[in-house]
C-alpha positions in Angstrom: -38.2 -2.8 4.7 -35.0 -2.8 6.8 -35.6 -2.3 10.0 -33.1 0.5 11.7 -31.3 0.6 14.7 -33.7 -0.8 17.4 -33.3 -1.2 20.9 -34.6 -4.4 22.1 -37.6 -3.9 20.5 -37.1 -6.2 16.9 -36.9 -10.1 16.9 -33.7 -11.5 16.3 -32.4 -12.2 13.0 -31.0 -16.3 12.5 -28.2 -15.0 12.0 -25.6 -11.6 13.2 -22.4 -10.0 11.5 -20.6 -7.4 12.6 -19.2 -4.8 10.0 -16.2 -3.1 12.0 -13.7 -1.4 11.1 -10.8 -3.9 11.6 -12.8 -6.9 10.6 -15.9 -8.8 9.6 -17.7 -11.0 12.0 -20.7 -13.5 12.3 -22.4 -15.7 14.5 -26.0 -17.9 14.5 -27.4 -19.5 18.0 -29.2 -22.3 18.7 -31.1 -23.9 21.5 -29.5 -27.2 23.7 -31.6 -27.8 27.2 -33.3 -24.6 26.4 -30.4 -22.6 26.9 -29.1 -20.5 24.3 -25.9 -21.6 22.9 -23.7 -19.9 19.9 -23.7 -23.0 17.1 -21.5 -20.7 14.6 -19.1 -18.7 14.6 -16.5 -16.9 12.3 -14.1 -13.7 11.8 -11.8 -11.9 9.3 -9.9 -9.4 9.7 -9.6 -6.5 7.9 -6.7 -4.4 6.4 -6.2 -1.0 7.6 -8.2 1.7 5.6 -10.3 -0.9 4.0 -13.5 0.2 6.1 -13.7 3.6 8.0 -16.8 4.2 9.8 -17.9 8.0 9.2 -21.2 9.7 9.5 -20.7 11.6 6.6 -19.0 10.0 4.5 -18.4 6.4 2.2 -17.4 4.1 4.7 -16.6 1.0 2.6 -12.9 2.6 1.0 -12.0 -1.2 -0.6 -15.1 -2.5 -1.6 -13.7 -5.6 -2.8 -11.9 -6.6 0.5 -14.9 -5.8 2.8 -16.7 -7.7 0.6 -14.6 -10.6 0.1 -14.3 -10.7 4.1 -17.9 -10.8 4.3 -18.3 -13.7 2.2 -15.8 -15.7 3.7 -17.6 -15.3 7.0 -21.1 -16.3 6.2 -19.5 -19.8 4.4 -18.1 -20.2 8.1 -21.9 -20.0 9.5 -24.0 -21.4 6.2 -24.6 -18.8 4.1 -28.0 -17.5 5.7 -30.4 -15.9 3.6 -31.2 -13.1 6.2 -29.2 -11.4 8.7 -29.0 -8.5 10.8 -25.7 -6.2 10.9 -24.2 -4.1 13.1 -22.6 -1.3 12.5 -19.9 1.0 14.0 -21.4 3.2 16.5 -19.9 6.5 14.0 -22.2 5.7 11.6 -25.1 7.4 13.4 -25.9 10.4 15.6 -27.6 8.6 18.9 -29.3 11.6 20.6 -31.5 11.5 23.7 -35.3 13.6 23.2 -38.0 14.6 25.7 -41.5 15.3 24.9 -44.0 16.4 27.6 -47.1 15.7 25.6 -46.1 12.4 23.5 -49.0 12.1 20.2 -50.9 9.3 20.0 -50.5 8.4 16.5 -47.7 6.4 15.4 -47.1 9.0 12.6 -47.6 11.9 14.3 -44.7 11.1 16.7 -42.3 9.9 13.6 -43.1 13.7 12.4 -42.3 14.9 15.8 -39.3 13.4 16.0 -37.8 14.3 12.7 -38.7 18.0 13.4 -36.8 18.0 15.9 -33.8 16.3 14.8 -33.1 18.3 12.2 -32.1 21.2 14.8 -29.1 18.9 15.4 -28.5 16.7 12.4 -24.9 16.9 10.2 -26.9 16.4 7.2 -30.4 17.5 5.4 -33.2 15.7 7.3 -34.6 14.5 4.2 -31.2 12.4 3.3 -31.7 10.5 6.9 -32.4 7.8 8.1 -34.0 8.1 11.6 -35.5 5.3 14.1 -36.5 5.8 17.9 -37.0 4.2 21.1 -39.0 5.0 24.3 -36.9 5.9 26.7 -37.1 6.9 30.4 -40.3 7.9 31.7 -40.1 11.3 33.8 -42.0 13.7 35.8 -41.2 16.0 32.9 -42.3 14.0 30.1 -41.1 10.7 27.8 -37.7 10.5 26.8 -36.6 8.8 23.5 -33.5 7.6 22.3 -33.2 8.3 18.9 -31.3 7.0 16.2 -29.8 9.3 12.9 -27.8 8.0 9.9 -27.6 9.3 6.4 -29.6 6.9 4.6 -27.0 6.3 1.5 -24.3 5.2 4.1 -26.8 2.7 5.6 -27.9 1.8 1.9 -24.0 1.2 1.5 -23.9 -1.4 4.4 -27.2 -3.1 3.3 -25.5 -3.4 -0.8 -22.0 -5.3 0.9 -24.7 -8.2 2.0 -26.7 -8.1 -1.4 -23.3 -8.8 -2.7 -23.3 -11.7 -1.0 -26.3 -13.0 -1.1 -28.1 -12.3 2.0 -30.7 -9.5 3.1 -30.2 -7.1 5.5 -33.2 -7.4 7.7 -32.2 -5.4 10.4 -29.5 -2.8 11.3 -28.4 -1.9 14.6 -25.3 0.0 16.3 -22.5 -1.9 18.5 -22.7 -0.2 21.6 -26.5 -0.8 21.8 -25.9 -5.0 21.4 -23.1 -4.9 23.9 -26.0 -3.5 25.8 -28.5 -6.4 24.9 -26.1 -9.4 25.7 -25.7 -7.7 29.2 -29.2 -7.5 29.4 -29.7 -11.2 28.3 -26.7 -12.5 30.9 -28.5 -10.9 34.0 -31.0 -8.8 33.2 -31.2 -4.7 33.5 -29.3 -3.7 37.7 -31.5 -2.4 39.5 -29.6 0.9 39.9 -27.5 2.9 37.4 -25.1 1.3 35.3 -22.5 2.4 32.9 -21.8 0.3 29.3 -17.5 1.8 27.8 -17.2 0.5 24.5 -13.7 1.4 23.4 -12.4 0.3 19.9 -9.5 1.6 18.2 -11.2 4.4 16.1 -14.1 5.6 18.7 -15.0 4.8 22.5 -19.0 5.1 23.5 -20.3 5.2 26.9 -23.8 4.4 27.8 -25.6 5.4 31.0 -28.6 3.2 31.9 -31.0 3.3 34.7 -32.6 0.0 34.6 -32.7 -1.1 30.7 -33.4 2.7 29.9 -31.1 4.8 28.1 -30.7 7.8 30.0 -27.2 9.4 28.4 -25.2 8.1 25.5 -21.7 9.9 23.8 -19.9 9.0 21.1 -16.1 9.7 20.6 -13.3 9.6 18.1 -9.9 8.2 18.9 -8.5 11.1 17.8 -9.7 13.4 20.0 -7.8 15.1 23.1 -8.1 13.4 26.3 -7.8 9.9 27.5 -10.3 7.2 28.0 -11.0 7.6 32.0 -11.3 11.7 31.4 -14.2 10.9 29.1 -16.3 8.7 31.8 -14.9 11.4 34.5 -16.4 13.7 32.1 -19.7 11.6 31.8 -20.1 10.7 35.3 -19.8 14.3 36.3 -22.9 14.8 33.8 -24.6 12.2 35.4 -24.1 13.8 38.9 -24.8 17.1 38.1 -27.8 16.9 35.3 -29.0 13.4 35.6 -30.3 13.5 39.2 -27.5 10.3 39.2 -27.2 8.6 42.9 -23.9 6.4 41.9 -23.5 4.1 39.0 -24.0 0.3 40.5 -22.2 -1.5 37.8 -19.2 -0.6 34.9 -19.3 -2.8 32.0 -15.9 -2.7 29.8 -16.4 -3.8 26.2 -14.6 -3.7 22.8 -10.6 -2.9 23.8 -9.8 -6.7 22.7 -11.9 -7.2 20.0 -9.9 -3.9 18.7 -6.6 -5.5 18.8 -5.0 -4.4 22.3 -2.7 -6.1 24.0 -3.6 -8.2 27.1 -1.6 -5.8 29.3 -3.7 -3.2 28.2 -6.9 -4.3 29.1 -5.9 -4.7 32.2 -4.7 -1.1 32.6 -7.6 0.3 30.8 -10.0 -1.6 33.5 -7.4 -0.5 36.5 -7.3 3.4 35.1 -11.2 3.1 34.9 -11.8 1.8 38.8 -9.1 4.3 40.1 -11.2 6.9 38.1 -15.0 5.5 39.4 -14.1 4.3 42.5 -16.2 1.1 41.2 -15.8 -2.4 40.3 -15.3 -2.8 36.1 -16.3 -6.0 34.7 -15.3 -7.1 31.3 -18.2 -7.7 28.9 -18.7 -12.0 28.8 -21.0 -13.0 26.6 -21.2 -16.6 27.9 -23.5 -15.9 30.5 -26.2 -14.7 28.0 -24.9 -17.5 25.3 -22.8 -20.9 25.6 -20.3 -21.7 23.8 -19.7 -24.8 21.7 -16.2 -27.0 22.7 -15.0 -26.0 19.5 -14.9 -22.5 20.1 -11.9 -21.3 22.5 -12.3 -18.4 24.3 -9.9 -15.6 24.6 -10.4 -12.4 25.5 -10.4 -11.0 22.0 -13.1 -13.7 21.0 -15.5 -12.5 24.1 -15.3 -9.0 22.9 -16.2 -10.0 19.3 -19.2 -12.3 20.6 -21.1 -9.8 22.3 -22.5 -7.9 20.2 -23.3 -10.6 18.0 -24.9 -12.1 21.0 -26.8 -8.7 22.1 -28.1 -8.8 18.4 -29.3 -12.7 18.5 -30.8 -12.4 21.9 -32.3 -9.0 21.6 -35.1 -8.3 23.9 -34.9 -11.9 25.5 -35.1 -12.0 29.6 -31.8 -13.5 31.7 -31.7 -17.0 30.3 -35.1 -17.1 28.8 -34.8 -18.1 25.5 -38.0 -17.5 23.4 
């Protein structure tokens, strides 16, 4: 069975791709002085309107192109017969739970969990897809980070790789592996930190205290408001609800990889520290993951790797490889 949008907790796959919606990436690691290093690496692009991630709706608009991407990629990094995928970050609802009383049974909680989802969920309960996460432990109970897709759009994902020959093992969200290659560069801060994933159709922002998810928000591209009103926004929420004491660490992910133009990432970080009145760093993956000679790295390329990296190193201490 595929295993659905973990956090952390699922060992790696040999091998990652990235399904986004401007193109199709993969890479595989491997180990040189016990350090992990990426071995393979390749990316196509995609035309616009060929993929567009929805939660409702097909994603996969030219079948034929996604797929044909997809199989040029995994000849780049040896056709492996098991991967796991990550998906846009609209595909799923990511939601944040709290139970005082957490049941000890396994199934009991699965139960709990989809009760109360379906409260909140776009779509019958029955036609979804849902996986969860501990979360932050509180005075007021266990938090869990939970995870809601419509099972048929997952299933769409999962078919593009049986297409090609290789089994889905595992499918996870981008935001969440950007999280897991920070986590395997230097481990969780020991403060409040704050993840911006901004690509061109959606930005997500991810609050952490330690390695804990303790807020997450999805947003579309086309919605009012620019980028640094949306962490205003979500810092403000972290102040006022999240007992926050100031975010030690701003990670800025994704605006490369999504085609921007060098200038731009440089204003996007600026906007962001004028905004914070913090220090943004830009998500590099090579200090979770190596890379070969071969592999030249621009800015575009780092934002590409880390997911990819998050995904392959999932779970793994700061330069521990297992």
């Amino acid at each position: 069975m595929t295993r659905w949008l973990r956090l952390t907790d699922a060992p790696p796959p040999p091998a990652a791709v990235e399904i986004a919606a401007n193109r199709v990436s993969a890479a595989t690691l491997e180990l040189r002085g016990g350090q992990p290093v990426v071995a393979q690496f390749g990316t196509e692009p995609l035309p616009e309107g060929a993929l567009v991630p929805s939660l409702t709706a097909p994603n996969a608009r030219d079948r034929a192109t996604v797929v044909g991407a997809l199989g040029r990629v995994l000849d780049r990094i040896g056709r492996p017969k098991r991967v796991g995928i990550i998906l846009p970050d609209p595909v799923a609802k990511v939601s944040l739970i709290r139970f005082e009383h957490v049941p000890a049974r396994q199934q009991d909680l699965e139960q709990l969990v989809r009760w109360q989802m379906r409260k909140t969920a776009p779509f019958a309960i029955d036609d979804a897809q849902v996986s969860f996460v501990p979360g932050l432990q509180t005075t007021e109970g266990r938090e869990f980070v939970v995870s809601l897709a419509r099972r048929d759009i997952v299933r769409e994902y999962e078919g593009l790789c049986e297409e090609v020959g290789t089994y889905a093992g595992l499918v996870d969200l981008a935001t969440f592996n950007i999280i897991n290659a920070v986590l395997a560069s230097s481990g969780p801060p020991a403060h409040d930190w704050l993840v911006v994933n901004v690509t061109a159709e959606y930005a997500s922002l991810a609050i952490l205290r330690g390695d804990a998810v303790i807020f997450f928000r999805n947003r579309g591209s086309d919605t009012d408001g620019t980028l640094p009103d949306l962490v205003h926004q979500a810092s403000m929420y972290y102040e006022d609800r999240l007992a926050g004491h100031g975010l030690t660490r701003v990670v800025l992910a994704g605006v490369a990889a999504g085609g921007a133009e060098p200038g731009y990432i440089e204003e996007a970080r600026r906007s962001l520290e004028e905004r914070l009145g913090k220090r943004v760093d830009v998500v590099d993956p090579r200090t979770a993951a190596a890379l070969t000679d071969r592999i030249s790295a621009g800015s575009a390329l780092l934002d590409t790797l880390a997911p990819l990296v998050g995904l392959l190193l999932r779970g793994q201490d700061a330069h521990v490889a297992q």
